[in-house]
Every structure is written in C-alpha cells, then in structure tokens.
N, C-alpha and C positions, 0 to 999 in steps of 0.2 A: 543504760545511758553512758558509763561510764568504759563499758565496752567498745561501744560504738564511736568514741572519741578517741581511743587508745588505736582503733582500729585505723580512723583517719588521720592518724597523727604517724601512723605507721606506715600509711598508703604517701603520706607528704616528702618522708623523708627519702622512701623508696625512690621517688619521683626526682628529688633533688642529688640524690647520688645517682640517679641513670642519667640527668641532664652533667654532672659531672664526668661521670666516664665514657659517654656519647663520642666528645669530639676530640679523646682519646683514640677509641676506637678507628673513628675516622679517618685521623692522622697515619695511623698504625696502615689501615688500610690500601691508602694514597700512596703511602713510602714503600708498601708492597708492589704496587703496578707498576711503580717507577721504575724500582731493582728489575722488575722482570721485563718493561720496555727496554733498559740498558743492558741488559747481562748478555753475555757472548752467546751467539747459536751454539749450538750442538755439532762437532763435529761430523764433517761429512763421515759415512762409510764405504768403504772402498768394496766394491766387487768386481771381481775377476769374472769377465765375462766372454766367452761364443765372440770370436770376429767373423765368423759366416752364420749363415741359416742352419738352426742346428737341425741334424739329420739321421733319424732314425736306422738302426740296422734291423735289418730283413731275414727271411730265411723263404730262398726262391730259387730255381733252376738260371744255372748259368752258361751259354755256350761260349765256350772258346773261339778268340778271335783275337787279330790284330790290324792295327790300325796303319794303312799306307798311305804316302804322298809321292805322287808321282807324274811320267811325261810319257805318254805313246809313241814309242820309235817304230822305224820300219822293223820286221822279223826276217828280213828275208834279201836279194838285191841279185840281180840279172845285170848278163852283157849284152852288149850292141856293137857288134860286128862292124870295122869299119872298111872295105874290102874298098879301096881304093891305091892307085900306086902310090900317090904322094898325098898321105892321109895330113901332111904337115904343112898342106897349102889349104886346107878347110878354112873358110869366113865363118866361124863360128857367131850365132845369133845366141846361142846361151853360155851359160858358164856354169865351174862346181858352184855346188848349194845353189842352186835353183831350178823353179821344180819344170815338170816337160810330161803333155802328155801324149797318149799313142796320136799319133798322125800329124803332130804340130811338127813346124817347121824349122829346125836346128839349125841348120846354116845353109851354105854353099860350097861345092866343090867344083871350079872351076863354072862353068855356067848353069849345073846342075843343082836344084835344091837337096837337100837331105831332110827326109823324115822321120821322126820318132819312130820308134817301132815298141815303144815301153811309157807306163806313168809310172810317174817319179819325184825323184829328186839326184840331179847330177853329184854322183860322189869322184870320179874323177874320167878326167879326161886324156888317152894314151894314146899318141899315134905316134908315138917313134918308138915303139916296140917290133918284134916281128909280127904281130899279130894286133895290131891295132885295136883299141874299141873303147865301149862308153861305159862305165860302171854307175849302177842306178839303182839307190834304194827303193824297193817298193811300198807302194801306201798302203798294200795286201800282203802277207797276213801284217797285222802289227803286235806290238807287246809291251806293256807297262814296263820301266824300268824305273826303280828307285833305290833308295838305300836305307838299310832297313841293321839295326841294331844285333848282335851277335843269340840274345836269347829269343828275336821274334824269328829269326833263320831257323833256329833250331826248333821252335813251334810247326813252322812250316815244313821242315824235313821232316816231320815226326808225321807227319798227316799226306805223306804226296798225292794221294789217288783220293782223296774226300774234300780239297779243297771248295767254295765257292765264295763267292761275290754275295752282297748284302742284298741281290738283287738276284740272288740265284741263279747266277753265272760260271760253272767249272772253270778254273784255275788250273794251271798247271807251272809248276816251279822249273821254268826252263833254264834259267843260268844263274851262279852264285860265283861272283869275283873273289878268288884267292889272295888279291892284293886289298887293305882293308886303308880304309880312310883313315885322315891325322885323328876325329874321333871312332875311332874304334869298328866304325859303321863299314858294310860292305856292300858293292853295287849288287843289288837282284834284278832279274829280269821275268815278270809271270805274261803266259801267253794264258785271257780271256775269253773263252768263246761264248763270243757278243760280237752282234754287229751293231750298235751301238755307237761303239765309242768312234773317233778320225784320228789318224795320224794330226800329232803334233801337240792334240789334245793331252792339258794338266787335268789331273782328279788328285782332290784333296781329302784327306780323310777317310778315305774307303774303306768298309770293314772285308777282312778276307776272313771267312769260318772256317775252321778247320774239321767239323764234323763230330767231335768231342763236346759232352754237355757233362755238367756237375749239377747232381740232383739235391735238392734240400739242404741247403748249402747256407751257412750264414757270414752276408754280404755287405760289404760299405762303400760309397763312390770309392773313387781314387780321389778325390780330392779331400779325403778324412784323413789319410796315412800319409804322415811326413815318415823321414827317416834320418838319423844321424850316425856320423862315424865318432864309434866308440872302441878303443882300441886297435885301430886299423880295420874294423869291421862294420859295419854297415846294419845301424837298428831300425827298426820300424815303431813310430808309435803313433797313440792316438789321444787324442783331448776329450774323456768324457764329460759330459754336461747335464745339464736337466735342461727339459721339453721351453723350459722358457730362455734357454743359453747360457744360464748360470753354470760355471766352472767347477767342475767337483773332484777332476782329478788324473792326470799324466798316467796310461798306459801302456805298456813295451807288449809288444803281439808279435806274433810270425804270420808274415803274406805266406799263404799257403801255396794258393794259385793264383791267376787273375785273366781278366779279357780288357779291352779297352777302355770300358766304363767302370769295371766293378773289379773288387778283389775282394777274397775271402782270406778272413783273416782269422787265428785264435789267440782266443780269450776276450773275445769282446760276446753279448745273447743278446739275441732276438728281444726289438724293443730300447733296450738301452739308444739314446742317443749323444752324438756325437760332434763335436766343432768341423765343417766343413771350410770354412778359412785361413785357421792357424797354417796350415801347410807354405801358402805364398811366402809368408812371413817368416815361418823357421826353415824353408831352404833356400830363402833370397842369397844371402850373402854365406850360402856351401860354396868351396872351390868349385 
C-alpha cells in the first residue's frame, strides 16, 4: 500500500513538472519557426554555363570543301559586223547593257531595218572605227564569278582536275585575279558544267568538293572554335562542357584541317562535348 502511494505521488509530480516545462518547450519551438521564417536565403550559386546547345565531338570521314557566293556572267562575247558606209547614221532601237536576241530588231539604217544576228547582252557599240560593230556578251557558255579568300584559292589550286559542285557538277578553276580586294579577297571565275543554272543568276552558299576526304578523323562544327590573337598570332580554342552545358573548362587546340561545316581539331576525343555559342560572343568585338 505504501508502495502504491509513493508510486502515485511520484506519477503526480512527474505530471506537474511536464505541465511545467510543456509551454517552455513550446515557446522554444515557436521562436524556432520564427528565426527560420525570417533568416536570409541562401545565397544563390553561380554557374558558368554553354551559351549554345552543347555539342558532341565525333570521329567520322570528312570531305574537303569550300564554301561560294556568287553571279553567273557570260564566258564568252562575239561581234556583229556593221558593214555599212555611214554606220554613224544608225537609229539605234537598243543600247549598252541591254540584252538582244538573234533576229530582233536593233534599229535602222537609213530606211532599212537591222537585225540581230547574236543573243546577248550589248557591251559596246562602235561605228566610228574602220571596222565598225557590236560587241555582245553571250548567255552561252556562262561562269560563276565570286570572290573567294586567299586559303580557299589555294584549296582549289591544289585539286584542278577533281573539282565538283554539291550536285555533282565538274568545276573547273578558269580565272584568278592578281589584283586582290581592300579585304584580302580575290575575283575567281569557275566554269560549271550544268545546264542548270542562267545567266545573271546569284547562288549562295554552294559547296565546291575538291576530291580529297579525311578518314576517321575527329571533328567539331565550326561554330565550337573561336580563335584569339595572342602575341600577334592567331589561337584557336574551345569551351568544354558537360552533356547538360555545364562549363568545365577553356581549351587552346590546333585546326588541323577543315571543310565548310566541320574542322578537325587536336586535343579535343570523341565524345567530349563542347559550347557551340561562345564563339559569336568572344569574336564579336576582334578588330
């Protein structure tokens, strides 16, 4: 009996010291959610990230090629006899730069028509020479002429007789101007055989192959490899990253070779990926 009172007198007091430290607790508890409703965030973290889709390097066969923009002129231009005494009394119906074709009607010499004898395009008009006549581009054969930078000329010199079009077209490298543009660039002229394309006719972008392939080669667009001048000399590098664009790390490579999409570079493996962006951005404002 005496137990069992000790025992409830000990279960009382228990009771009266946990209703005691209860709304301790409690307090305690309340001023914890508080601090943690008010306490500053957590500083953001910064990561350097891919400003393009990042892009895998490869190991794949590459042909050689370059990339043209250019305007189909005539290849070629005939005369037209103008066998009259006084060639300087014609009522000319056309003029230079405008075009004329066989059998149309060019003017008048005295009450007689004159007809074309050529299509064309009028490049000049001489009757007060001894020998009078009409000089006249023709729309047959014609020939791409553009202008094209000093290391794709020498692509092309290096290949003359394996030339073709992305369309599988032979090429041939008919003329290279000696006088070179304020950039650096020189007029080329390739004569296509296609009939295809017209006089007057632009083509942008056209690939010319040169016949040469690189086998098993390991490859990254062109739009992976910036380049900067470092000591007056001209580096290549690349921004590796991880598969999600995360930034891992600047590295300095040698373009080995290249074609119009791709360049093979070293020290970059098959696999590794790479910032396809950064480029715009670190050769915006190169001189």
């Amino acid at each position: 009996m005496r137990f069992l009172k000790k025992l409830v007198g000990a279960i009382f007091w228990l009771l009266i010291l946990a209703l005691l430290i209860a709304p301790i607790g409690l307090i305690h508890m309340i001023a914890q959610e508080e601090m943690a409703e008010y306490a500053p965030p957590d500083p953001p973290q910064i990561v350097d990230v891919s400003l393009g889709k990042p892009v895998e390097a490869e190991t794949r066969d590459i042909a050689q090629n370059i990339m043209v923009t250019g305007t189909f002129v005539s290849g070629s231009y005939a005369y037209m006899e103008l066998d009259y005494k006084k060639p300087g009394e014609i009522r000319w119906l056309k003029t230079v730069g405008e075009e004329i074709q066989e059998g149309e009607l060019l003017g008048y010499y005295m009450d007689d028509p004159i007809y074309s004898g050529l299509t064309g395009i009028i490049e000049e008009i001489n009757v007060y020479s001894a020998d009078p006549y009409l000089r006249v581009s023709l729309f047959s054969p014609i020939i791409l002429e553009c202008n094209l930078d000093k290391s794709d000329i020498r692509t092309l010199e290096k290949a003359p007789d394996s030339l073709i079009t992305e369309y599988d077209e032979p090429v041939h490298l008919a003329y290279i101007a000696q006088r070179k543009n304020p950039d650096g660039s020189a007029l080329v002229r390739l004569s296509i055989d296609s009939d295809y394309y017209r006089y007057g006719e632009v083509v942008e972008d056209l690939l010319i192959y040169t016949g040469v392939v690189y086998e098993d080669v390991v490859v990254l667009p062109e739009s992976c490899v910036y380049s900067k001048t470092e000591n007056g000399e001209e580096q290549f590098y690349v921004r590796r990253v991880t598969a999600d664009g995360i930034f891992m790390e600047e590295m300095r490579v040698s373009v080995l070779f290249e074609n119009a999409t791709y360049l093979c570079v070293s020290g970059v493996k098959d696999g590794q990926f790479f910032d396809s962006g950064y480029k715009a951005v670190a050769e915006e404002n190169r001189p």
